[in-house]
Backbone as a ProteinNet text record, in pm:
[ID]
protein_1_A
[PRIMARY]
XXXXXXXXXXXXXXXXXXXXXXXXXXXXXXXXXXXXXXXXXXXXXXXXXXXXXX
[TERTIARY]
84.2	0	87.9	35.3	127.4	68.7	136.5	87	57	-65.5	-129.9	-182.7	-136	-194.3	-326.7	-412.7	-567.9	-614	-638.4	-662.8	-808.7	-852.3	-1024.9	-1072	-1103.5	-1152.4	-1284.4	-1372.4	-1481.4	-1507.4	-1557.6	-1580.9	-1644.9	-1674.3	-1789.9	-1986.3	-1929.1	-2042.5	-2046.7	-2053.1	-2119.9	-2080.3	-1924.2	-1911	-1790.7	-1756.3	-1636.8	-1524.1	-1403.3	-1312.2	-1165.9	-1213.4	-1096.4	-937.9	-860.3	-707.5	-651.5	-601.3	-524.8	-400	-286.2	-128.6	-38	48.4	128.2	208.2	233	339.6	462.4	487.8	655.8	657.2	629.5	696.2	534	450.4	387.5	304.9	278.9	179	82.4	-25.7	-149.8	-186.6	-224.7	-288.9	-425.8	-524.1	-639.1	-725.3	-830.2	-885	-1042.1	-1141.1	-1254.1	-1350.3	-1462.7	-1552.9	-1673.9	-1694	-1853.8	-1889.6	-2071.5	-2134.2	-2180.4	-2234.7	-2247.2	-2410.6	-2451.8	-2605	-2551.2	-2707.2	-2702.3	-2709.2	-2767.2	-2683.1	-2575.3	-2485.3	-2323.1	-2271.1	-2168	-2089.6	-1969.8	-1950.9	-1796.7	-1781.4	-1628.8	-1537.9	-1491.1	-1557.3	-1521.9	-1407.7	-1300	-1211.4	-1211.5	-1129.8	-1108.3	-982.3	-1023.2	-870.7	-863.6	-767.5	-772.1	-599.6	-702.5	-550.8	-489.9	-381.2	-341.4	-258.3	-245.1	-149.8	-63.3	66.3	85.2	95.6	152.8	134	278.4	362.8	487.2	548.6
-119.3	0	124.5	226.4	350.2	417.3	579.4	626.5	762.8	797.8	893.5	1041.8	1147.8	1279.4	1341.5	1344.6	1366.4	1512.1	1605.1	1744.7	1792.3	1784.3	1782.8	1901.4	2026.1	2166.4	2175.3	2251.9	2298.6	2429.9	2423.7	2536.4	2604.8	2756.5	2831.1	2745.6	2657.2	2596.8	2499.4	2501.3	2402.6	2219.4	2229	2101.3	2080.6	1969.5	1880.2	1870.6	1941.5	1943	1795.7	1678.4	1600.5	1581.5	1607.5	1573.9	1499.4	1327.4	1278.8	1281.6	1256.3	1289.5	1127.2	1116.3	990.9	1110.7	1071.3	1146.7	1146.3	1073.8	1089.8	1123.5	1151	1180	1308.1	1331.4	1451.6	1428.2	1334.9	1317.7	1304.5	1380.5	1354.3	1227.7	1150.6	1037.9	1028.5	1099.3	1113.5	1268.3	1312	1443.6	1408.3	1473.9	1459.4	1526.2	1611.1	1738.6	1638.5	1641.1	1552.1	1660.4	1658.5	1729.7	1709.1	1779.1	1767.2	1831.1	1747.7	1789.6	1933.6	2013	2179.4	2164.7	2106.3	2107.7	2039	1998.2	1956.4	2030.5	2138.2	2167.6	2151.8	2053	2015.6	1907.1	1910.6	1851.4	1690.8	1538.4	1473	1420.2	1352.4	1326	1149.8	1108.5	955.1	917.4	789.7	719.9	614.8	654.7	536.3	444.1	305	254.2	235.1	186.7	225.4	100.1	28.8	-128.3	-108.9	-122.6	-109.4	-272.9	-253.2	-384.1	-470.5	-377	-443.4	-572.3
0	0	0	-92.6	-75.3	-20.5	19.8	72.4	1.6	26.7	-100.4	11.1	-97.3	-104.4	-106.3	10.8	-76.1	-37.6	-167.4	-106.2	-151.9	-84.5	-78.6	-55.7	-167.5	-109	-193.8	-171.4	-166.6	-260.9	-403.1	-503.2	-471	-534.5	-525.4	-542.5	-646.3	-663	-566.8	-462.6	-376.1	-415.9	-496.4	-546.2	-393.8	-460.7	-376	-449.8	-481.6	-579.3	-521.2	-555.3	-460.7	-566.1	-517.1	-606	-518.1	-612.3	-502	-580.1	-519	-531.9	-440.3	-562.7	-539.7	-412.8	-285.5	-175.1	-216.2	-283.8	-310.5	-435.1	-489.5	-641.1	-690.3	-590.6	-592.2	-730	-783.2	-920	-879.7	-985.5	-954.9	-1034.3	-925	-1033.5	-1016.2	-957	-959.2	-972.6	-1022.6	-1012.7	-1038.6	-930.7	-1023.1	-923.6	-936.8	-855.8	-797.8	-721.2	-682.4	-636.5	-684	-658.1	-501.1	-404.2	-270.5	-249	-139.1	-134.4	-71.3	-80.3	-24.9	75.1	173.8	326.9	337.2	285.5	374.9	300.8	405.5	385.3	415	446.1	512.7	371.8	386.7	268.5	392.6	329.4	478.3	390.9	539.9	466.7	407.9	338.6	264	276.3	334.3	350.9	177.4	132.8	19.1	13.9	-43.2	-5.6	-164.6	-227.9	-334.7	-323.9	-445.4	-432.2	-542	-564.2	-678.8	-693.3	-876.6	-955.5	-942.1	-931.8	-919.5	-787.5
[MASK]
++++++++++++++++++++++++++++++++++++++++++++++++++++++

């Protein structure tokens, strides 16, 4: 399991903007906005686990 970057902020539009990032070598290997119901406003956080193939 590696260990991953996850930066989870909050748009004008009421979306969920999440970027995750390889920690060591700082790549993004993930990006993508989820939309969020109109009452939550908190950004929660995600543990993800990551395997490589090698």
């Amino acid at each position: 399991m590696n260990h991953v970057l996850l930066i989870c902020s909050i748009t004008e539009s009421s979306s969920v903007h999440v970027q995750i990032y390889r920690s060591v070598t700082i790549e993004k290997i993930a990006e993508e906005s989820v939309l969020m119901h109109s009452s939550n406003t908190e950004c929660q956080s995600a543990s993800i686990e990551c395997s490589d193939s090698t």
